[in-house]
C-alpha positions in Angstrom: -142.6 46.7 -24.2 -140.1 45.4 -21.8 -139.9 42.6 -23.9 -138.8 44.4 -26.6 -136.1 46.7 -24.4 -134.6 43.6 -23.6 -133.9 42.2 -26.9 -132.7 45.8 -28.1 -130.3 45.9 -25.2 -129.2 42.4 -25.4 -127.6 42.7 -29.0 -125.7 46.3 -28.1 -124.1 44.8 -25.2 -122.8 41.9 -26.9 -121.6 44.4 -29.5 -119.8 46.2 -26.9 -118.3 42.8 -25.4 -116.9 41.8 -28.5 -115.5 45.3 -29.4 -113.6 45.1 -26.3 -112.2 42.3 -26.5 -111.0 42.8 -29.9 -109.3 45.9 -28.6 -108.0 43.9 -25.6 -106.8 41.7 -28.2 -105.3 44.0 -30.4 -103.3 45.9 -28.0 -101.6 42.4 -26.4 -100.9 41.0 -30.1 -98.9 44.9 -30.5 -97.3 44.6 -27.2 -96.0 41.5 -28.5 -95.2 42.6 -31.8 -93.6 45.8 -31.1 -92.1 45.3 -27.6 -91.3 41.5 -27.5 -88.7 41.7 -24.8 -90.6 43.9 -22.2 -92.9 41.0 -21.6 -90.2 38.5 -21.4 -87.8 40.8 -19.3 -90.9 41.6 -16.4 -91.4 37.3 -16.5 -88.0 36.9 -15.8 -87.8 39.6 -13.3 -90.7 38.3 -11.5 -89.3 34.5 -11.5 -86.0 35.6 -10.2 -87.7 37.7 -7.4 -89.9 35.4 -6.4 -87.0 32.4 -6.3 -84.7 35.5 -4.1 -87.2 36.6 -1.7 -88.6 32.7 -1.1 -87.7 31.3 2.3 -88.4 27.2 1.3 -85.3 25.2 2.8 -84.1 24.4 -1.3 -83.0 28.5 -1.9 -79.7 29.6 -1.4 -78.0 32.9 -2.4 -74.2 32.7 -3.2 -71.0 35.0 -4.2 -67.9 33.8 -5.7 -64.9 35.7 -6.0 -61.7 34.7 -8.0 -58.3 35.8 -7.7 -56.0 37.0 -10.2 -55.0 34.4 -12.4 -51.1 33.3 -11.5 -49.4 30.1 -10.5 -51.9 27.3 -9.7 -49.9 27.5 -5.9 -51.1 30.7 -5.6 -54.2 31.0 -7.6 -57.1 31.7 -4.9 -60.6 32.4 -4.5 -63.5 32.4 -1.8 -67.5 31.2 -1.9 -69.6 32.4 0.7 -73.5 30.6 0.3 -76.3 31.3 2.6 -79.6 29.2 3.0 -82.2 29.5 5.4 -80.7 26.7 7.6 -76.9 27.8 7.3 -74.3 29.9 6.1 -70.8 29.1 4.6 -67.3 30.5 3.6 -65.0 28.5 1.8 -61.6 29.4 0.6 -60.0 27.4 -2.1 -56.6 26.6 -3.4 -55.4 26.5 -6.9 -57.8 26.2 -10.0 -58.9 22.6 -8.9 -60.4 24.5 -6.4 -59.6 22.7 -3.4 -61.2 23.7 -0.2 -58.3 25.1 2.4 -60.2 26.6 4.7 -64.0 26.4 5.3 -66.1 28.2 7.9 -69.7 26.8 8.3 -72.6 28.4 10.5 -76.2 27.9 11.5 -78.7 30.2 9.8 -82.4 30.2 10.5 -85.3 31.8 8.6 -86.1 35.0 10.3 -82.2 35.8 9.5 -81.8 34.3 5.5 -85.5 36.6 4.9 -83.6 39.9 6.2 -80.3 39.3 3.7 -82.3 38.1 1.3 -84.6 41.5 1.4 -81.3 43.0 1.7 -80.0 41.8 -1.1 -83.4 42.8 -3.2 -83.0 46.3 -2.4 -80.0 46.5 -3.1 -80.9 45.4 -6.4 -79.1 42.0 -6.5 -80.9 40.6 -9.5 -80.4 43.9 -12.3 -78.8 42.6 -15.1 -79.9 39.8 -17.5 -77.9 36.8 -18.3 -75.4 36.8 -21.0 -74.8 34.2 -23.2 -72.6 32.0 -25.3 -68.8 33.7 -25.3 -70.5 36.9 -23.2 -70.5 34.7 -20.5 -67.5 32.8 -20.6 -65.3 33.7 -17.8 -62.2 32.0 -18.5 -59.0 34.1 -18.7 -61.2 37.1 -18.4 -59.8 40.3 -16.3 -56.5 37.8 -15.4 -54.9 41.1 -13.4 -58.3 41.6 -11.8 -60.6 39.8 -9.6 -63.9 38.2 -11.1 -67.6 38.7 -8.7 -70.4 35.3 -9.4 -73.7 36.0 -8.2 -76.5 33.6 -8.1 -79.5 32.3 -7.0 -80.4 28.5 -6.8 -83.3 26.5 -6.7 -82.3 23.0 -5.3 -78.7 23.2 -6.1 -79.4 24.4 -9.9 -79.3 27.7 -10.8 -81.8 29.9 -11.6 -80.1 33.1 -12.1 -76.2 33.9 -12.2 -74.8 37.1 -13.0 -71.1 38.2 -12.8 -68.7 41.3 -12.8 -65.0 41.9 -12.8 -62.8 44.7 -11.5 -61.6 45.1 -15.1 -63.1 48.4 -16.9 -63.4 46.2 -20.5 -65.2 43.3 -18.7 -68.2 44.3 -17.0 -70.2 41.2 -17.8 -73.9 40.8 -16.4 -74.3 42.1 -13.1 -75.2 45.7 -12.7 -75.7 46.5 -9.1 -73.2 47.6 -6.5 -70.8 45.3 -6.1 -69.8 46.9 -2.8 -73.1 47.4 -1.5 -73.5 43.3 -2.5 -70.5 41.8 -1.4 -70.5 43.6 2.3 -73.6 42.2 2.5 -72.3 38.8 2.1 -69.1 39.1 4.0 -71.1 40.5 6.8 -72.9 37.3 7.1 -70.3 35.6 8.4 -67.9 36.8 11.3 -64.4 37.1 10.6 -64.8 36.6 7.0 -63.2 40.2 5.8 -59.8 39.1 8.3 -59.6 36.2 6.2 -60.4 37.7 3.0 -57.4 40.3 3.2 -55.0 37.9 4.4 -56.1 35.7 1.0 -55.3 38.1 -1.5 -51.5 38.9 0.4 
C-alpha cells in the first residue's frame, strides 16, 4: 500500500514542479517581452548604486560646472572631486582648461560614506544617460552655466549625468541641482568665497 501511495504521489508532484516552472518561465519571457526596459533600468540602477555608495579607495564622486561661454580669457569653470582619501577643488582658465587655482584636502572613509549617502538620498543618480547628440554639450546653454555629475570606478566613468541652467536644455540629470551641488561645495571650506568671486 505505501508502496503504491508513493508512486501515485511521486508523478503529481513532478507535475506540479514542471507546471511551475513553466509559469515561472512564462511570466519572465513576458516581462521581457512586454517591459524590456524595466529590467534593464533596475540593473543599471542597482550598478550605479552600488559603484556610489562603495567606499573601495578607486571611487570618486565629482561635479563640474562651466561658465558661460565668452572669450577664452574669461571663459571659467570649477571641479570639485571627492574620494575616500581626499577631496579637491580646482578652478580652471580658458577652454584649455588650465588649472589656476587648486585646493586639495585629506578625506578619510567614515567622511566620503556620509556624502556619499548624502548624495544617494538626495537622489544623485535619477536620470539615465543620454546619448549620441543628447549628450553633446558643446555650445549648449552658452548664456548659462552647464552642471557634470559623475561617478567613477578607477578614473573611468561609470555614470555621468548633466544639467544646465537653460530652460531648453535640461539634459540627464534629474535631481536637485541645489540640494547636489551645496553638497559638494560644502565639502570643501571656502569653496562658495571662491566660487562667487569666479563668476564676477
Amino acid at each position: 500500500m505505501a508502496n503504491q501511495r508513493i508512486s501515485r504521489i511521486i508523478p503529481i508532484a513532478l507535475t506540479l514542479i514542471v507546471v511551475a516552472v513553466s509559469i515561472a518561465a512564462l511570466i519572465s519571457l513576458a516581462r521581457n517581452i512586454f517591459f524590456p526596459g524595466d529590467v534593464k533600468t533596475s540593473s543599471q540602477s542597482d550598478i550605479s548604486k552600488e559603484s556610489l555608495l562603495s567606499t573601495a579607495i578607486d571611487r570618486s564622486v565629482s561635479m563640474t560646472v562651466r561658465g558661460k561661454i565668452i572669450a577664452d580669457e574669461s571663459f571659467r569653470s570649477y571641479k570639485i572631486l571627492v574620494t575616500p582619501t581626499s577631496r579637491n577643488m580646482t578652478i580652471y582658465k580658458g577652454y584649455l582648461a588650465e588649472p589656476i587655482q587648486s585646493i586639495p584636502l585629506e578625506n578619510n572613509t567614515p567622511s566620503y560614506e556620509q556624502f556619499v549617502y548624502a548624495l544617494y538620498k538626495a537622489n544623485f543618480m535619477k536620470g539615465n544617460e543620454l546619448t549620441g547628440d543628447n549628450n553633446d554639450i558643446r555650445g549648449t546653454c552658452a548664456a548659462g552655466y552647464i552642471y557634470e555629475f559623475q561617478i567613477s570606478k578607477a578614473d573611468k566613468p561609470v555614470k555621468r549625468l548633466w544639467t544646465s541652467t537653460c530652460s531648453g536644455s535640461k539634459g540627464s540629470f534629474s535631481a536637485s541641482v541645489g540640494q547636489t551641488t551645496n553638497l559638494f561645495i560644502a565639502q570643501v571650506p571656502d569653496a562658495k568665497t571662491l566660487i562667487n568671486k569666479l563668476w564676477q
